[in-house]
C-alpha positions as CSV (number, residue, x, y, z in Angstrom):
1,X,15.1,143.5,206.0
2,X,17.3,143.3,209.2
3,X,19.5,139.8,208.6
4,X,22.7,138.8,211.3
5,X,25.2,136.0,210.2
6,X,27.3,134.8,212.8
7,X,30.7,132.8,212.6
8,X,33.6,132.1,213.7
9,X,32.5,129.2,216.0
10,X,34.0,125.8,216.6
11,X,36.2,123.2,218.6
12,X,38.6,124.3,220.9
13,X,40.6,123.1,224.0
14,X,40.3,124.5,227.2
15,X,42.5,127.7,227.7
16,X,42.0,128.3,223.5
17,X,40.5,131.6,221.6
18,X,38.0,131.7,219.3
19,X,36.7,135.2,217.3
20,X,32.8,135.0,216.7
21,X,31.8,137.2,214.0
22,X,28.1,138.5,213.6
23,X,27.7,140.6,210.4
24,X,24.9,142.7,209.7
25,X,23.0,143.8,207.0
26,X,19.6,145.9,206.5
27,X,21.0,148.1,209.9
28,X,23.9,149.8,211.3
29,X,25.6,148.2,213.9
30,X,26.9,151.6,214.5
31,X,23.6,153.0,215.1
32,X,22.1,150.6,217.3
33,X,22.5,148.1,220.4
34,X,24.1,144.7,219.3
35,X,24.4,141.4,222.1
36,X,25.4,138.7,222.5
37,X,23.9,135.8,224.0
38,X,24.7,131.9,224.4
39,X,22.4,129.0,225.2
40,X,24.0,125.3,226.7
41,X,22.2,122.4,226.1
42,X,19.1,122.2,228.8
43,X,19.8,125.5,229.4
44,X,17.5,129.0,228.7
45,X,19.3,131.3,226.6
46,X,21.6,134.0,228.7
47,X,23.0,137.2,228.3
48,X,26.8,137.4,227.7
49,X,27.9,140.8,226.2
50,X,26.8,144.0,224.8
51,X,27.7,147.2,223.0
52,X,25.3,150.1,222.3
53,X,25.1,153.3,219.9
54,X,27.4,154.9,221.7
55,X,30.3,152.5,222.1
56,X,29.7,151.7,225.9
57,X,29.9,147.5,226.9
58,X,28.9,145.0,229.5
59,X,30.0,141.5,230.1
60,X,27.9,138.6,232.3
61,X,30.3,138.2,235.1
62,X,31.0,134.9,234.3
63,X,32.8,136.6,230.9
64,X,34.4,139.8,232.3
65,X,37.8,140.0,231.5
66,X,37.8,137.1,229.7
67,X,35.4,138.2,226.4
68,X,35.9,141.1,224.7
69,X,33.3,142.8,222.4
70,X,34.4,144.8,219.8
71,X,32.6,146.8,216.2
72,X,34.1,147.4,212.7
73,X,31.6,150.0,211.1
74,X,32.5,150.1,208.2
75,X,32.4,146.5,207.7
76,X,29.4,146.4,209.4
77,X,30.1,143.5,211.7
78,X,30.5,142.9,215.6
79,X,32.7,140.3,216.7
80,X,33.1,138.8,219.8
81,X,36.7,137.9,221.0
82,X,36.7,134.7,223.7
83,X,40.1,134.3,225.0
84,X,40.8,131.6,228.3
85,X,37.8,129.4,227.1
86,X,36.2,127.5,229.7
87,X,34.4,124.0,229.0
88,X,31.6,126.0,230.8
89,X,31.3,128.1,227.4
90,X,30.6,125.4,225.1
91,X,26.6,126.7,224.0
92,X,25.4,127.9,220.7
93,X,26.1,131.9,220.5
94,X,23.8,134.1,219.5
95,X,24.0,137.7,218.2
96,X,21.5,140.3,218.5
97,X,20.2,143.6,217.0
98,X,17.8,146.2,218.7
99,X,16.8,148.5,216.0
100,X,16.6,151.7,217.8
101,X,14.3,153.0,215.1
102,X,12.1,150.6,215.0
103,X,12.0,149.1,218.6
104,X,12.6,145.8,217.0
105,X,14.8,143.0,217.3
106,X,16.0,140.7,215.1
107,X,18.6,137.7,216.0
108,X,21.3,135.3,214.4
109,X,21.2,131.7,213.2
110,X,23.6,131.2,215.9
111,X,27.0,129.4,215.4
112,X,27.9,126.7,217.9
113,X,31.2,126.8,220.4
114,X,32.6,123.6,222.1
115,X,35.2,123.9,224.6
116,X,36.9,120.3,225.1
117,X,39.7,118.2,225.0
C-alpha cells in the first residue's frame, strides 16, 4: 500500500524558509511523478510543483524561483524547499504520487504552512 507523510510545516514570518518533507513508502519516488500542491482557506486545491521519473521540474509561476523541489532516493522522500515566503503561501501543502505502474494516485495528509507576523 502506497502511504505519503508530509512535514516540515509551520509558522513563519514573511521573507522566512521552511523545508516540507513528503516521505514515501509502498513506491519509489524515483520511479514515478511526485507534486506538490497547496489549498488556502476558501480556495480549490492548486498545483505548485513537480518532479517526474526522470528528474525534470515545474513550478506554478507564482513559485518559480522562489520554491525549489528536490528527491533523496535513497531515503525515499521529496522535499520541497520554500525560501522568500509570502503571506500569500499560507495553505495546507499537499504531496502527491502518480504510480506510473498502476495509473494511480495516492496523496498526503497534508501539513499546514502559515506565513505571518
Amino acid at each position: 500500500q502506497v502511504q505519503l507523510v508530509e512535514s516540515g510545516g509551520g509558522l513563519v514570518q514573511p521573507g522566512g524558509s521552511l523545508r516540507l518533507s513528503c516521505a514515501a513508502s509502498g513506491s519509489s519516488v524515483s520511479d514515478n511523478t511526485i507534486s506538490w500542491y497547496r489549498q488556502a482557506p476558501g480556495k480549490e486545491r492548486e498545483f505548485v510543483t513537480i518532479i517526474t521519473n526522470s528528474g525534470s521540474t515545474n513550478y506554478a509561476d507564482s513559485v518559480k524561483g522562489r520554491f525549489t523541489i528536490s528527491r533523496n532516493n535513497a531515503k525515499n522522500t521529496v522535499y520541497l524547499q520554500m525560501n522568500s515566503l509570502k503571506p500569500e503561501d499560507t495553505a495546507v501543502y499537499y504531496c502527491n504520487i502518480y504510480v506510473v505502474r498502476s495509473r494511480a494516485n495516492y496523496w498526503g495528509q497534508g501539513t499546514r504552512v502559515t506565513v505571518s507576523s
